[in-house]
C-alpha positions in Angstrom: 30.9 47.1 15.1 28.3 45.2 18.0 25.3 43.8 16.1 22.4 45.9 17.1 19.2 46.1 16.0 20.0 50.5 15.5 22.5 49.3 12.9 20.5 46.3 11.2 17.2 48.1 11.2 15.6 50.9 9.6 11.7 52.3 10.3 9.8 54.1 7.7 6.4 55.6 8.5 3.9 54.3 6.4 0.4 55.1 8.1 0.5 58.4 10.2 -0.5 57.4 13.5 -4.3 59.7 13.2 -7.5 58.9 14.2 -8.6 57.3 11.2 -12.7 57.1 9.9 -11.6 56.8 5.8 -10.4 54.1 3.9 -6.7 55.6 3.2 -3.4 54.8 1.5 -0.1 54.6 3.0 2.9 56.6 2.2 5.4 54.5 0.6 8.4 52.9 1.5 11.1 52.1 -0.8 13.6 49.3 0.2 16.1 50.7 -1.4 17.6 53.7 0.2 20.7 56.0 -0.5 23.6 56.3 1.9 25.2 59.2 3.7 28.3 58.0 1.8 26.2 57.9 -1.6 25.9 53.8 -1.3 23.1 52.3 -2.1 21.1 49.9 0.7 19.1 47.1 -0.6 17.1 45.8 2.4 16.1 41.9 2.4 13.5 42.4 4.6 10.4 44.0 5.8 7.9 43.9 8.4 4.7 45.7 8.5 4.4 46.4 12.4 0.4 48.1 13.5 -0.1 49.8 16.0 -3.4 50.5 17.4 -4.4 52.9 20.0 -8.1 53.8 20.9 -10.5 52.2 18.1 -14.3 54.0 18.6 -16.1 52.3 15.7 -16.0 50.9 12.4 -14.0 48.1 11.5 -10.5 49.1 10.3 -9.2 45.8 7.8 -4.9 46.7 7.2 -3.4 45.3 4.5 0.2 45.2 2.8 0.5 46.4 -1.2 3.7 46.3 -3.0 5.3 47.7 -5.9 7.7 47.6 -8.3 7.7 51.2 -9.5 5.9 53.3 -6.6 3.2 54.0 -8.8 1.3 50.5 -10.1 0.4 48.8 -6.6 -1.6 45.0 -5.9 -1.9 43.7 -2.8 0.4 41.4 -1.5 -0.4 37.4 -1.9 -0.7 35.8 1.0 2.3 33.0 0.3 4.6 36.6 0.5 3.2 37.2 3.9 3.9 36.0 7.4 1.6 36.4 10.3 -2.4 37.7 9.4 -2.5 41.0 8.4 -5.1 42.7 11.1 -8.7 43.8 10.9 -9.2 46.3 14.0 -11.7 47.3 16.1 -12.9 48.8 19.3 -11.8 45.3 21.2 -8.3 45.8 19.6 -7.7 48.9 21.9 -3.9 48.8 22.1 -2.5 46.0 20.6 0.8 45.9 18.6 0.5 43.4 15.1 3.7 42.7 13.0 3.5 40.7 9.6 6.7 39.9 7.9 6.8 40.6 3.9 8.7 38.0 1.8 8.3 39.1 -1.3 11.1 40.8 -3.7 9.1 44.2 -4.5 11.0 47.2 -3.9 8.2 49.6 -2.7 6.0 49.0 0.1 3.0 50.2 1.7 -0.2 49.9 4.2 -3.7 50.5 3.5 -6.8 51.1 5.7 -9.8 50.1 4.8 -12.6 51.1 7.0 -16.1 49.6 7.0 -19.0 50.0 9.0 -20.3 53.9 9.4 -17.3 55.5 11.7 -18.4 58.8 13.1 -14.9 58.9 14.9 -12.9 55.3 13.9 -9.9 54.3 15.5 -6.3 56.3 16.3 -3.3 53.7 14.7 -0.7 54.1 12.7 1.5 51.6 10.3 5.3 51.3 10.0 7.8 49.2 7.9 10.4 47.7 9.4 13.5 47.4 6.9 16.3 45.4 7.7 19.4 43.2 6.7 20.8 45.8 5.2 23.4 44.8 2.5 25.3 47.9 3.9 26.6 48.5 7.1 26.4 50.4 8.9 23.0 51.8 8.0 22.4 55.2 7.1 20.4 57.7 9.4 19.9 60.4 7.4 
């Protein structure tokens, strides 16, 4: 099998890409997903990759939360982080922010939090980026 990023790397939506004027919760990401074959992946790695469109008003401050159950969430300490995790705002129009996740939790997710008085915020959207899979090849489904 050709190493490829399709076979090393899974995305998972965390942060519908919406025009966002709230303070809002991701949807989360488990790193540990089934296979087609009914294997188990465990992935060693995450990225949290922003990505802003058309930001209004109101400052829009992302950051990373993990878990170890899906339910019980802290945000993540900065020593498990790599990169800055982003504040945007309306000079941030189309920029792309990724911030890698070093941590051992299994369940990840973004949050917005939006300051200022938005009447129509920003449009951008979060994804987590699993990858080194300890399966291969990754599943699709």
């Amino acid at each position: 099998m050709r190493r490829t990023v399709y076979h090393h790397v899974r995305a998972k939506a965390t942060l519908a890409v919406a025009a966002h004027s709230a303070t809002a919760n991701g949807t989360s990401v488990d790193r540990k997903l089934s296979g087609a074959d009914g294997t188990n992946e465990w992935f060693e790695s995450a990225t949290l990759l922003v990505h802003a469109g058309t930001i209004t008003d109101g400052s829009h401050a992302i950051k990373l939360q993990d878990s170890d159950n899906g339910t019980d969430w802290t945000d993540v300490a900065a020593k498990y982080l790599q990169g800055t995790l982003p504040t945007i705002a309306a000079a941030d129009d189309d920029k792309v922010y990724e911030v890698g996740y070093t941590g051992n939790a299994r369940y990840l997710r973004a949050v917005a939090t939006v300051t200022g008085s938005p009447e129509t915020g920003g449009i951008y959207g979060a994804t987590i980026l699993l990858g080194f899979p300890t399966v291969l090849p990754i599943s699709r489904t």
